[in-house]
C-alpha positions in Angstrom: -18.0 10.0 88.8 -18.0 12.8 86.2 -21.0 15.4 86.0 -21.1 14.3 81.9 -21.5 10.9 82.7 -24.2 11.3 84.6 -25.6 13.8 82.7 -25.2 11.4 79.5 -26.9 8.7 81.7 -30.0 11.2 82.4 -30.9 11.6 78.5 -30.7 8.2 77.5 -33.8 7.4 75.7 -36.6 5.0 77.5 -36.3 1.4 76.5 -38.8 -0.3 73.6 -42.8 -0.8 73.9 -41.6 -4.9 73.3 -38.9 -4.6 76.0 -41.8 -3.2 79.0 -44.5 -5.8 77.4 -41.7 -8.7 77.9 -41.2 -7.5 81.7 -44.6 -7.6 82.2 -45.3 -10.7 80.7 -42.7 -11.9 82.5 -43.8 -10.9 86.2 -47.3 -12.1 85.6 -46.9 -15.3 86.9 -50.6 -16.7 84.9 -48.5 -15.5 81.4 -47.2 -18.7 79.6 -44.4 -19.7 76.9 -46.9 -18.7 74.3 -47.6 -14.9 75.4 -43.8 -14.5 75.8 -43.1 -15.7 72.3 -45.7 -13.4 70.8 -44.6 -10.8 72.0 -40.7 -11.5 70.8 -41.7 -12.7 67.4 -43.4 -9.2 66.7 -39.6 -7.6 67.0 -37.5 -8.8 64.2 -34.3 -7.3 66.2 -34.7 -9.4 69.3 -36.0 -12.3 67.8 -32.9 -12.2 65.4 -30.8 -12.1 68.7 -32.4 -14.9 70.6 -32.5 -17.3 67.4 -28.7 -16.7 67.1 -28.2 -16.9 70.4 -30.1 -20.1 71.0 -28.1 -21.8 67.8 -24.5 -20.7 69.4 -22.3 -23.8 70.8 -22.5 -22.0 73.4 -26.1 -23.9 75.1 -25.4 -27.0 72.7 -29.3 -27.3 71.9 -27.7 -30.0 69.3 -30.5 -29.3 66.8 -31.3 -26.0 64.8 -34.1 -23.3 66.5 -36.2 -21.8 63.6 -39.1 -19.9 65.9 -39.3 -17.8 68.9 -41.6 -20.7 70.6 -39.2 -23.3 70.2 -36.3 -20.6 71.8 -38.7 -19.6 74.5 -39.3 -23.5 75.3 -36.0 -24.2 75.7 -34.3 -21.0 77.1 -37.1 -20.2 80.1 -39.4 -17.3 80.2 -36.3 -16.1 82.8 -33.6 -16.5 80.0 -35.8 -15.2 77.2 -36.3 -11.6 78.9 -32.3 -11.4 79.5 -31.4 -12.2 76.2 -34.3 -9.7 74.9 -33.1 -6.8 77.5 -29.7 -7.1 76.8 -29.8 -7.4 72.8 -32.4 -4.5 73.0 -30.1 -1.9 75.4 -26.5 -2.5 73.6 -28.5 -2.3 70.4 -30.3 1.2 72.2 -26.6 2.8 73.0 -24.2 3.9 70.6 -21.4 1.1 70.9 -17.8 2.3 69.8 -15.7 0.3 71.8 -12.1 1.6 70.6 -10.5 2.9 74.0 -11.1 -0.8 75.2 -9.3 -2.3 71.7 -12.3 -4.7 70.6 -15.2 -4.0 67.9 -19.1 -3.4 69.2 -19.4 -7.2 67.5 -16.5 -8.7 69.8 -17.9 -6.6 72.6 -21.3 -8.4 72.3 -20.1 -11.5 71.9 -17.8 -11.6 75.2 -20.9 -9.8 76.9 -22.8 -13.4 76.0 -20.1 -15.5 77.1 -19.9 -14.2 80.6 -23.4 -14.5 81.3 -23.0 -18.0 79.0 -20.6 -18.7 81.7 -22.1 -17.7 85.2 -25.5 -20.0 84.2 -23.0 -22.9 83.4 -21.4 -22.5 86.6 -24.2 -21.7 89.2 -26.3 -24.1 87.4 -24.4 -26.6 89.3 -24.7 -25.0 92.9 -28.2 -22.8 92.6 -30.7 -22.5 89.3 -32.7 -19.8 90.3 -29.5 -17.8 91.5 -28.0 -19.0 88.1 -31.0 -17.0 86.4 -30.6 -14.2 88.3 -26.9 -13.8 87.8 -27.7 -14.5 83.8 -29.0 -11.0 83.1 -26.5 -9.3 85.5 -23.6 -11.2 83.7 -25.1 -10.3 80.5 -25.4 -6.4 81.0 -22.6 -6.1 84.0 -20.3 -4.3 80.9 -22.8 -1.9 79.9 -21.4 1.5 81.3 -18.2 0.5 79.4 -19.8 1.7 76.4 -20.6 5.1 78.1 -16.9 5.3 79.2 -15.4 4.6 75.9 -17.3 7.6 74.6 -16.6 9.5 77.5 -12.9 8.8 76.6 -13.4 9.5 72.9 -14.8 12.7 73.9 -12.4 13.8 76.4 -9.6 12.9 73.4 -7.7 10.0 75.9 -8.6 6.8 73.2 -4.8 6.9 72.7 -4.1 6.4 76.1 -6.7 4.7 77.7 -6.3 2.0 74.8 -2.5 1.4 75.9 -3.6 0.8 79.6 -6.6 -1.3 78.6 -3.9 -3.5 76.6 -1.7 -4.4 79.1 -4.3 -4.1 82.8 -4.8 -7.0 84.7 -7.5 -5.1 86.6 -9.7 -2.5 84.1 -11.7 -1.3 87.1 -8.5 0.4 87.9 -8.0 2.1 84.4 -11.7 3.3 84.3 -11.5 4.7 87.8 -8.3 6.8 87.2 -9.7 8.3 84.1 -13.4 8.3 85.2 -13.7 8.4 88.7 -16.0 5.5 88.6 -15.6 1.7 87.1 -18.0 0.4 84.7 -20.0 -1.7 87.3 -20.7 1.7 89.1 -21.8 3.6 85.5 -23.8 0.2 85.0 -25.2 0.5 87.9 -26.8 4.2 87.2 -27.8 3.2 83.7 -30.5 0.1 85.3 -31.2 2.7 88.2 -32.3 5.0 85.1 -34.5 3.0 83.5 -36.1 1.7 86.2 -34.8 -2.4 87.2 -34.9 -3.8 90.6 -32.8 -3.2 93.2 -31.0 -6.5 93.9 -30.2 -6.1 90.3 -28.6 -2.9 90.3 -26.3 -3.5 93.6 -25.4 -7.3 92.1 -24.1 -5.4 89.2 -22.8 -1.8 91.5 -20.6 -3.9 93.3 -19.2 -6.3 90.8 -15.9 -4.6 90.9 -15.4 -4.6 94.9 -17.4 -7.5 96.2 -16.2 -6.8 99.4 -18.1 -3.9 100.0 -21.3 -5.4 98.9 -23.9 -5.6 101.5 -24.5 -9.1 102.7 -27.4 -10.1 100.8 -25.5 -9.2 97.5 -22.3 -10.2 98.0 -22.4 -13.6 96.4 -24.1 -12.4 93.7 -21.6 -9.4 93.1 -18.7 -12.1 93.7 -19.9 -14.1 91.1 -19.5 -11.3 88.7 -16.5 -10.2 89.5 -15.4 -13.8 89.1 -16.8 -14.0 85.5 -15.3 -10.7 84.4 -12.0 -11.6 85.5 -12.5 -15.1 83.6 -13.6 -13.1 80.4 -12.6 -9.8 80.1 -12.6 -7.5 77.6 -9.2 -7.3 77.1 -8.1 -11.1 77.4 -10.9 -12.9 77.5 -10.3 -16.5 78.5 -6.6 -16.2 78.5 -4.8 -18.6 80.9 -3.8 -15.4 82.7 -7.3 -14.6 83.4 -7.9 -17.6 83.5 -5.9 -18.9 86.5 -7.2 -15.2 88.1 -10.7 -16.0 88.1 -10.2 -19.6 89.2 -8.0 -17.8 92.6 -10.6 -15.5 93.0 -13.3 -18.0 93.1 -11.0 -20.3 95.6 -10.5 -17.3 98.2 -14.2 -16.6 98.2 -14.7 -20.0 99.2 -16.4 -21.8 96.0 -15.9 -25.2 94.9 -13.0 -24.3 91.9 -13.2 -27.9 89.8 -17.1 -26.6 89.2 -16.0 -23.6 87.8 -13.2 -24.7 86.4 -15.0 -27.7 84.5 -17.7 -24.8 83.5 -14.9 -23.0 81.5 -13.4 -26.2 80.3 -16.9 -26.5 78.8 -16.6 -23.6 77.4 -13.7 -23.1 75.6 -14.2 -26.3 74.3 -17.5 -25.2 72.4 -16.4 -22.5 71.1 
């Protein structure tokens, strides 16, 4: 991995007062609904995020959510702190997303239907992996915004872009320009600031699952098959599509779950 990368990663700023009061309300296990919603609603940005979030086709609540209560009800005190951690950091880095040929707003949105995705799948085998897979799936595509200003930077945009277009496999493209994919850059930024572990080497190994150790490499599988499903470049093509779906059969899964979970999906949105 480049020395500016890291060195980038090293001066990010610390994350929000409300972001650290969230985690803690979170991992006291005597906090309720209420405490988690008063401390959202005092942070117009993140409650902004969960409200739109929670009104997207995507969860098909079938009825409009107007308060941070009523989102907290329904999403989990799990769900809430991903949606409020991962709003919170992409809105914390600066997001131009050229080199990968999408805006910061398309970048976001196919950010939320990965991890949209993984709980819809592992719902049906595991809910508490689902929620732990829900943040990862949701922040597993950070580093790619400090590679697309690495690239910027190092004046490749051009080129990178034109790779990006065409790849079937963007951990490939990253790592001959960077040295290091984005679930390794990821990986540093949560090691940064601070997050757990497990998290970290869920999200480290997402692009070579293999080489995960065994307690995380179902977790980092999962990933990988999500991003291949929806990535940046072609996300939900039938391509990528019938990729993921492979992926998911050689690692042993049951593929009409997922593939019903995508079939979900594209059909609400």
């Amino acid at each position: 991995m480049k020395s500016s990368i890291i060195d980038n990663i090293k001066s990010l700023p610390p994350l929000s007062t409300t972001i650290l009061k969230i985690s803690k309300i979170y991992a006291d296990e005597n906090s309720t609904i209420k405490d988690m919603a008063s401390a959202i609603e005092n942070d117009p940005m993140i409650i902004a995020n969960i409200l739109k979030i929670a009104n997207s086709p995507l969860y098909g609540f079938g009825h409009e959510i107007k308060n941070a209560a009523q989102a907290v009800g329904l999403f989990g005190m799990s769900m809430t702190r991903s949606i409020a951690i991962g709003n919170s950091i992409k809105n914390l880095l600066n997001v131009d997303m050229q080199p990968y040929g999408v805006s910061s707003e398309e970048f976001a949105h196919i950010s939320s239907l990965q991890a949209a995705l993984v709980l819809k799948w592992y719902k049906k085998i595991d809910r508490q992996k689902a929620e732990k897979l829900y943040l990862a799936a949701f922040l597993q595509e950070t580093g790619k915004i400090l590679i697309a200003s690495e690239v910027i930077q190092n004046h490749e945009a051009i080129s990178f872009a034109s790779e990006v277009e065409t790849s079937n496999n963007l951990a490939m493209v990253e790592k001959a320009y960077l040295n290091a994919t984005s679930g390794e850059v990821t990986a540093l930024v949560f090691k940064h600031w601070g997050f757990d572990d497990e998290f970290i080497d869920m999200i480290k190994y997402s692009d070579n699952p293999t080489a995960a150790p065994s307690e995380i490499i179902e977790y980092s599988t999962a990933l990988n098959i999500v991003k291949t499903i929806i990535p940046v470049n072609k996300p939900l093509s039938e391509m990528s599509i019938n990729f993921g779906l492979k992926r998911a059969e050689d690692a042993g899964y049951n593929v009409e779950l997922l593939h019903s979970s995508v079939n979900d999906m594209l059909e609400s949105i």
